[in-house]
N, C-alpha and C positions, 0 to 999 in steps of 0.2 A: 257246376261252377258255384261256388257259396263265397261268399260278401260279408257276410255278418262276422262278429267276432265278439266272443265273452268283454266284456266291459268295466270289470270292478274297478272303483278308484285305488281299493288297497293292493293290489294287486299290483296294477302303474306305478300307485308307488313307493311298493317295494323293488321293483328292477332297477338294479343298480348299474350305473354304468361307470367303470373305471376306464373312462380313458387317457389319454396326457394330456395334463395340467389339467387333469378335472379337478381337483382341490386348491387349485390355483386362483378360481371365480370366485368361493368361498366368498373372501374381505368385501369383493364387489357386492353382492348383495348385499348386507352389513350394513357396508357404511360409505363406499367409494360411490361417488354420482356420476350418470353419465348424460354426457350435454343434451339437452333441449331437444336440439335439431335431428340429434340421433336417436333420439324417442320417438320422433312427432314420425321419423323415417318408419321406425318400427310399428306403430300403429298404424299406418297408413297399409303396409304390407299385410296388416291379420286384417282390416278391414277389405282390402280388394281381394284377398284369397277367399274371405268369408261371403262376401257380395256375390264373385265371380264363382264359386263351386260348390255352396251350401244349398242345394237344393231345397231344404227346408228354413230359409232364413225367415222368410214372412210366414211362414206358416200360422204361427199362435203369436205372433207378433207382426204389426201392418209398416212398411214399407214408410213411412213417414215417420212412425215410432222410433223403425230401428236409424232414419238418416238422424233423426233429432238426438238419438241417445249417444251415434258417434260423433257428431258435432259435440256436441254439451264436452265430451269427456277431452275431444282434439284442442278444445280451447284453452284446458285446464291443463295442457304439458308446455306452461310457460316459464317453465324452470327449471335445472338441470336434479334428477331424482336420484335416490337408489333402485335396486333391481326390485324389491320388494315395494318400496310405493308405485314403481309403476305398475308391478303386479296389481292392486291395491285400487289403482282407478282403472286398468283395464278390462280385469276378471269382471267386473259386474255388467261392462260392458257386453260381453262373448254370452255370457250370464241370460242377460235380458231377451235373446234368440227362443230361451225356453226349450231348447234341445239338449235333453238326457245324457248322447253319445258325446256333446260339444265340449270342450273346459280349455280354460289357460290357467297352466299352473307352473311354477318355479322351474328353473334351469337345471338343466339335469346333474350338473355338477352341485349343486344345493339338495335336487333332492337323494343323492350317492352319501353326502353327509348327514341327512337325516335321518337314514338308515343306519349310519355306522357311529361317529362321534358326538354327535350335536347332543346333550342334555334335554330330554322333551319328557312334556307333564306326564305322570308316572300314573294316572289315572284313565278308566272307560270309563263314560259318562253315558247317560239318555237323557231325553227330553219328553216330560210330560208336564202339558198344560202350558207350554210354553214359558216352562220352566226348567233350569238344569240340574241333574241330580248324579252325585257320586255311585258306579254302581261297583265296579272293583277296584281296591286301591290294591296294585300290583306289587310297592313296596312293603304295603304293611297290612295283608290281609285281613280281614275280619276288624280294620279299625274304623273308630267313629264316622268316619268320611263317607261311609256305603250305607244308602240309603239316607244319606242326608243331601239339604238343598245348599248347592254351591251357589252362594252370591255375589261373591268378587274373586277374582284374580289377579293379581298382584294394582289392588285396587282399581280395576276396571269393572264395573259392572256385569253381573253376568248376561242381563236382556239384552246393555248394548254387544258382548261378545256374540252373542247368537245371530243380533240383528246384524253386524259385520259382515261373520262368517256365512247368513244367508245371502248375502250380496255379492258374493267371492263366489260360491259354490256353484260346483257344477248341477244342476235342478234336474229333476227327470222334467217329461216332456210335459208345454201347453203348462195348464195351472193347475197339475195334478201338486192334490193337498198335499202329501203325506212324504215327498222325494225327499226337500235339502232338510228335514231336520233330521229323517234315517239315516242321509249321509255325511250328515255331521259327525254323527257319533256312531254309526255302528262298522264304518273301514277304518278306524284310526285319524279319518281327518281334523278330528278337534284340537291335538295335540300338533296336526302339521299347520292348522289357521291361526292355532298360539302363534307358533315363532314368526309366520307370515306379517301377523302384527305387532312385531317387535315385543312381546311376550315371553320374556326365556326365565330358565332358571339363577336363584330359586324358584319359587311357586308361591306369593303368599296367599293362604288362601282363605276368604271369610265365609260361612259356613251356617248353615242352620239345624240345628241336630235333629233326631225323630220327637223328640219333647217338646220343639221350639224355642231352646237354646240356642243364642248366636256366640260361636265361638270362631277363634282365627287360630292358624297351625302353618308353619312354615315343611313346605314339599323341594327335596332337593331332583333335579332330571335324572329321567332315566334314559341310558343309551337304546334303541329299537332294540338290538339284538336282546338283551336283557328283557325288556319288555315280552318281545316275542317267548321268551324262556317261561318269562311268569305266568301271560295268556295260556301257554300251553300247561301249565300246571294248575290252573285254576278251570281248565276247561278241556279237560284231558281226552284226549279220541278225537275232538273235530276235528283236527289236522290232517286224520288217516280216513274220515268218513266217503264212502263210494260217489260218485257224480248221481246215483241214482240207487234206488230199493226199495224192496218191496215185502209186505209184510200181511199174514191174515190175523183176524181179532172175529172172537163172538163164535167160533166151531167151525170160522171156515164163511160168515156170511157177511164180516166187515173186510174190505180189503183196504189194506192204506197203500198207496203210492205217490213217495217221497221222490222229487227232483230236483236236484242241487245243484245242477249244470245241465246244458242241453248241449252236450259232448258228443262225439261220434262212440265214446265207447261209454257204458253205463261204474265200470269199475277203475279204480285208480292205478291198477297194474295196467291196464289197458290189451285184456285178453279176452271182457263179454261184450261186444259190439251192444249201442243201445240197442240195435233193431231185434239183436237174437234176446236180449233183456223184455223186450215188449213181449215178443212172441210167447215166452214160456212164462209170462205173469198172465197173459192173459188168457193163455190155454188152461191155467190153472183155474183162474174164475171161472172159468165156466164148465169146467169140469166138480167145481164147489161147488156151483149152483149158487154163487155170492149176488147177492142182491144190492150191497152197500156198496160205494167204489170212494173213498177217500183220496183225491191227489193235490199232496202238497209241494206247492210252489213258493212259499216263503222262504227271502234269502235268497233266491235263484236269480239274479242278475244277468239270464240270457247263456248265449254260445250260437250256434248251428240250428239252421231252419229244418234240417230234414228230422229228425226227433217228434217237435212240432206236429210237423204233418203226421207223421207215422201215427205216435200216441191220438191223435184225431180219429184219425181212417179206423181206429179201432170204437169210435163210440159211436161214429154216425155211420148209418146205413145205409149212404144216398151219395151221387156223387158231387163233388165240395173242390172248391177253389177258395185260395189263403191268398193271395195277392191279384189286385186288379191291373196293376203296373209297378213296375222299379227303373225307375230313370236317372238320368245327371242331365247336367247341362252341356257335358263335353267328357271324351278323353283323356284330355291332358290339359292343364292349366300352364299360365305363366309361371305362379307363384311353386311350380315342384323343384325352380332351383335353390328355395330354404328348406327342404322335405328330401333330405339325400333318398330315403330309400323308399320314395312314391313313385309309380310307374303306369303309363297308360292303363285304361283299364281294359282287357281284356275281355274275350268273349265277344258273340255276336248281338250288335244291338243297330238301331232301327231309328236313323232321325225320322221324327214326324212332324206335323205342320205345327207345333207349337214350341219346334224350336232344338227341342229335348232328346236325348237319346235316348232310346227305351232297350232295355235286357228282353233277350229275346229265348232264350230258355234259364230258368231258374226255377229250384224246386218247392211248389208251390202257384205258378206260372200256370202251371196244364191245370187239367181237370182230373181230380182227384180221386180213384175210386179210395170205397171201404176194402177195411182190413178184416180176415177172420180168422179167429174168432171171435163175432161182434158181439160186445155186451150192450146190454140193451137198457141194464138196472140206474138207479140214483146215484148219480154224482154230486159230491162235496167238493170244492173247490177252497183251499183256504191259500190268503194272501196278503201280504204284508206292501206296505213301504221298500223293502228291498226286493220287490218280482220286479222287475224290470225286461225290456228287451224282448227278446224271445218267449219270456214266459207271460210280458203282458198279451203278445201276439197268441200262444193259446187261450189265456183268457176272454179276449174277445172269439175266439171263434165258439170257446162255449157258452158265451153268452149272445152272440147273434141266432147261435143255431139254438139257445134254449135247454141246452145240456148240463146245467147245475144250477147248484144253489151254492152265493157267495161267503164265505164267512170270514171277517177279520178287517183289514182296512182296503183303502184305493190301492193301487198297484202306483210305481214310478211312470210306468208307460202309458201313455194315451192311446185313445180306443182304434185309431186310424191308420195308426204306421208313425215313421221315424225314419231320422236321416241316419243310416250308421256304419251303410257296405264300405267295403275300401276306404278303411280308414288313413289318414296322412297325420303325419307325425310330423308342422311345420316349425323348424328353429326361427325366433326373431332374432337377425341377423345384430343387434347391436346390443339387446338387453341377454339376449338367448331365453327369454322366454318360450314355454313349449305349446302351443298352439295343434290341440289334436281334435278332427272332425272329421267325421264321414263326407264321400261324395257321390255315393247313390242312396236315394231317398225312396221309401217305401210306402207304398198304399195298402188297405187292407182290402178286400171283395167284399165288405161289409157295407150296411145301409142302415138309415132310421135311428141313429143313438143321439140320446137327449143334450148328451154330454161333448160336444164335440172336442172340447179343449181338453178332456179330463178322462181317467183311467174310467173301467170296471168298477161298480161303486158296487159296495157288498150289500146281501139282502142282509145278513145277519151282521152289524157292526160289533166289534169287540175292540173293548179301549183297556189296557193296562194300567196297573199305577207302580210307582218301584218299590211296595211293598210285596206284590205278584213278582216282580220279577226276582227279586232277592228270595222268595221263597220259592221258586222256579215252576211257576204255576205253565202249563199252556193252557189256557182259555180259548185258545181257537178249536185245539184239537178235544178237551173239553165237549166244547159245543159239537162239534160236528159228529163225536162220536154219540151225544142222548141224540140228534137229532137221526142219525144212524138205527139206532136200535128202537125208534120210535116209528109207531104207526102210521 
């Protein structure tokens, strides 16, 4: 029985849904306001669904914080809005929970047209030093814009767009550093929190060149599909790269193992199971006699627990448990008649005296034996901003058990668990806002981290700047491989 589910925001939102009169809602976001009292209904609805099934609501956030932050926001719907300023004062609200899996974002007939027709900024972007910087411009490759510092948009500042769009953003968990500004910019979401802030095209946009030149240049939108065309030609093979691979370096003594997804199969035709993937990589190491073991988790944004385990059972040789408990507060809520297709949650589970229903087999749950053939050699673990989910869940178990050495930034995930099984997909019934959270909340078997609120903190930190990235440096993998071939 598995719960968890891949998570990427670009992902979400690219599924498009056409159904009738979905281009119909379009004007309502825009510009059509809807009464007061029909807002104040809808807020009221993501607060008691979020109260009543968020098993991690107080979590990294106290039970007074979170009454005070929906108060403050209920007060402030004394007037009839658009769909997008409600968005606007709610999202920070769902926001401030500090859960990873959690977000409200745009009605699904808004987000159908921002896939297909809507003009959106024709620019990827990163953030370094809390600063924002052009890194491909999709219309007009190799022009001035890449690698320079964008500082207005269509005269908006750029520190307050960021501060905004940090407010809106779905965060990874607790007050890990490194989540909303990767998810700013590295799924597409900067271009969808432009038009969320009435930011459309043109683009104007002011500018700082690599001299220190300030110059301004007007950007016409690009439709996604287009977009998508250009990503793909500016970044040619990511599209078709495997959920997983593996690779030797050094004669057979470095091994890298790269994980992109934590998928049931390792390859994108979906014909090598991970498990048959582990098996013959790591029958290979040790038949190499590979001393080095590289596994990259940057970019990996989660999937499936049992991967996870597996990839463990092969480093430790003792036997290991990955979950202390997984519980809800219930099987079924009130609020599943906004959530057409949320359904009791299945599986045998176990009230106990604090209320809670606890999963009562889930993999991870039992006691874990080793996998063989066990490698016993140095682990490099490298991690970005975008590990999240499942892959910060192996990061901590090789960090409680002592099995690497970190390189590169925090992960999105928190060192403890996360709320994210059984996910519900809740419509607000008058704005149609989309309200998505889990409602089984996870614990890890873990003990003793300094951090409670916060990821995996790297031994090795590695900071980029966008003249690294435009010259397509990796510094983590850099590192990790002198650190590899050294004594």
């Amino acid at each position: 029985m598995h719960y968890k589910i891949q998570s990427s925001v670009f992902l979400m939102v690219l599924m498009v849904w056409f159904a009738v009169g979905a281009f119909v809602f379009a004007p309502l976001a825009r510009g059509q306001e809807i009464p007061a009292k029909l807002l104040q209904e809808d807020f009221q609805i993501m607060r008691h669904a979020l109260e009543e099934a968020h098993g991690g609501i107080y979590r990294y956030t106290s039970k007074a914080d979170m009454d005070r932050t929906f108060d403050r926001a209920y007060r402030k719907i004394d007037r009839p809005m658009t769909v997008l300023e409600f968005w606007r004062l709610a999202a920070p609200v769902v926001a401030h929970i500090k859960c990873g899996h959690t977000y409200l974002f745009f009605p699904k007939a808004v987000q159908a047209q921002m896939v297909t027709t809507l003009p959106l900024f024709p620019m990827v972007t990163r953030i370094f030093d809390d600063r924002l910087y052009g890194y491909q411009d999709l219309a007009n490759p190799g022009s001035p814009l890449e690698g320079a510092e964008l500082l207005s948009i269509n005269g908006v500042p750029a520190r307050k767009l960021l501060n905004n769009f940090r407010a809106v953003s779905y965060t990874g968990d607790g007050n890990t550093a490194t989540a909303k500004n990767y998810r700013i910019t590295h799924y597409g979401d900067f271009r969808f929190y432009l038009y969320g802030f009435g930011i459309e095209s043109p683009f104007q946009v002011e500018y700082r060149d690599k001299g220190g030149k300030r110059h301004s240049t007007t950007l016409a939108g690009m439709e996604q599909s287009t977009v998508n065309r250009a990503l793909d030609a500016r970044n040619s093979g990511l599209a078709t790269v495997p959920n997983a691979d593996f690779k030797f370096l050094g004669g057979g003594k470095i091994a890298v193992l790269t994980i992109r997804h934590w998928y049931h199969y390792a390859d994108e035709n979906r014909k090598l199971t991970f498990s048959d993937f582990l098996k013959t990589s790591f029958s290979q190491i040790h038949q190499n006699g590979t001393t080095n073991l590289i596994i990259d988790v940057r970019d990996d944004d989660g999937g499936l627990d049992v991967p996870v385990v597996e990839l463990f059972a092969y480093l430790w040789n003792q036997p290991f448990r990955v979950y202390r408990d997984i519980n809800c507060n219930a099987r079924e809520f009130d609020f599943f008649r906004y959530a057409p297709e949320a359904k009791p949650i299945p599986g045998e589970l176990t009230k106990g005296a604090d209320g809670k229903f606890h999963v009562v087999k889930q993999a991870g749950l039992d006691l874990q034996q080793p996998l063989q053939p066990h490698y016993g050699g140095r682990v490099f673990a490298l991690m970005n901003g975008g590990s999240f989910s499942s892959s910060t869940e192996f990061l901590t178990l090789l960090h409680f058990y002592k099995r690497a050495k970190f390189i590169g930034e925090e992960p999105a995930g928190a060192y403890y668990g996360y709320t994210c099984g059984r996910m519900v997909d809740l419509i607000l019934p008058n704005s149609k806002l989309e309200l998505n959270f889990g409602i089984l909340t996870f614990y890890l078997d873990v003990s003793g981290y300094r951090h409670p609120d916060r990821g995996v903190m790297p031994d090795y930190p590695v900071t980029y700047t966008i003249a690294d990235l435009l010259a397509g440096r990796d510094k983590d993998m850099e590192l990790a491989l002198s650190l590899a071939r050294s004594k």
